[in-house]
C-alpha positions as CSV (number, residue, x, y, z in Angstrom):
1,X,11.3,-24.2,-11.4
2,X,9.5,-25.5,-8.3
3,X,8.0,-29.3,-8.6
4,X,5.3,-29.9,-7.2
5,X,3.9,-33.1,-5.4
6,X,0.8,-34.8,-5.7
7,X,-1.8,-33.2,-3.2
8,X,1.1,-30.4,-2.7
9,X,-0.5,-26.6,-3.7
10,X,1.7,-23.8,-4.8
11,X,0.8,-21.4,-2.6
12,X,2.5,-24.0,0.0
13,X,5.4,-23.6,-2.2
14,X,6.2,-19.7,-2.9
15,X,9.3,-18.4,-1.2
16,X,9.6,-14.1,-1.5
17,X,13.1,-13.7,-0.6
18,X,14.1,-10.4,1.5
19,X,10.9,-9.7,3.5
20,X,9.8,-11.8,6.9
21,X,7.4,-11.0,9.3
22,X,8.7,-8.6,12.0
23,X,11.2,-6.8,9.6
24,X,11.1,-3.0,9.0
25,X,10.7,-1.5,5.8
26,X,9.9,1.6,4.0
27,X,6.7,1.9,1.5
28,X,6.7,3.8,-1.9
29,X,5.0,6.8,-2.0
30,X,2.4,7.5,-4.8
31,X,3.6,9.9,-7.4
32,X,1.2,11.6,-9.9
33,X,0.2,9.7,-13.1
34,X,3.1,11.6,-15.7
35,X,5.3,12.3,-12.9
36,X,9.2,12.1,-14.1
37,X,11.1,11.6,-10.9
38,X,13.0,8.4,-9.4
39,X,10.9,6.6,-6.9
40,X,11.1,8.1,-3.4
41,X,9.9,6.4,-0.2
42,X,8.6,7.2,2.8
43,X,10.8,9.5,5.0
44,X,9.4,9.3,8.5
45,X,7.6,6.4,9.4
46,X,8.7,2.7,9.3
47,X,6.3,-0.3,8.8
48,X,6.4,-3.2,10.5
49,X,6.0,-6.2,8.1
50,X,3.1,-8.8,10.3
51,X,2.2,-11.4,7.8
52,X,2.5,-12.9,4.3
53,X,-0.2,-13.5,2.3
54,X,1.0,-14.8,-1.6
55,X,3.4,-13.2,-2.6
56,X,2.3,-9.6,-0.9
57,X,2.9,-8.9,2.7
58,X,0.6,-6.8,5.2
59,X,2.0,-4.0,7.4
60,X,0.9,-3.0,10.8
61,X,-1.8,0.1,10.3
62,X,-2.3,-0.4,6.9
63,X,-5.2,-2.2,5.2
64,X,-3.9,-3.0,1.7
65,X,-1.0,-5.5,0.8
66,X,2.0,-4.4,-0.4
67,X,4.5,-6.4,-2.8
68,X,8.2,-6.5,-2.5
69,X,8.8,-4.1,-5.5
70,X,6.9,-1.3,-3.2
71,X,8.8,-1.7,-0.1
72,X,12.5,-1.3,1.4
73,X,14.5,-3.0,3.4
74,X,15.7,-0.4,6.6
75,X,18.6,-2.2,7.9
76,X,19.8,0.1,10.8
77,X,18.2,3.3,11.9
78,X,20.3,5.8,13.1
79,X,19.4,9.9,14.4
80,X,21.5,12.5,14.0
């Protein structure tokens, strides 16, 4: 558990681990409400993470935030 210190706010505080500004990840794709299948994520395009805000980060062309349990780390992209 975090302490905090007088005239110290939580928000100052919060540390996501995985996710920085600049990295590249994939976004979860919206299934149907009684949909049965294993998450899938999105196939062709990459986001670029460009800030934090809380605990959800922004991506670039995308208006809403996104929270870590939506997104996935791509590591290395390779074509075939």
């Amino acid at each position: 558990m975090l302490s905090l210190h007088k005239g110290q706010h939580a928000k100052d505080t919060r540390v996501v681990s995985g996710f920085k500004p600049g990295d590249r990840v994939r976004l979860l794709e919206a299934t149907g409400l009684f949909d049965k299948e294993m998450a899938t994520y999105s196939q062709d395009f990459f986001y670029t993470v460009t800030r934090q805000k809380g605990y959800r980060f922004a991506m670039e062309g995308k208006r809403r935030l996104h929270s870590p349990s939506e997104m996935l780390l791509v590591r290395e992209v390779t074509t075939a």
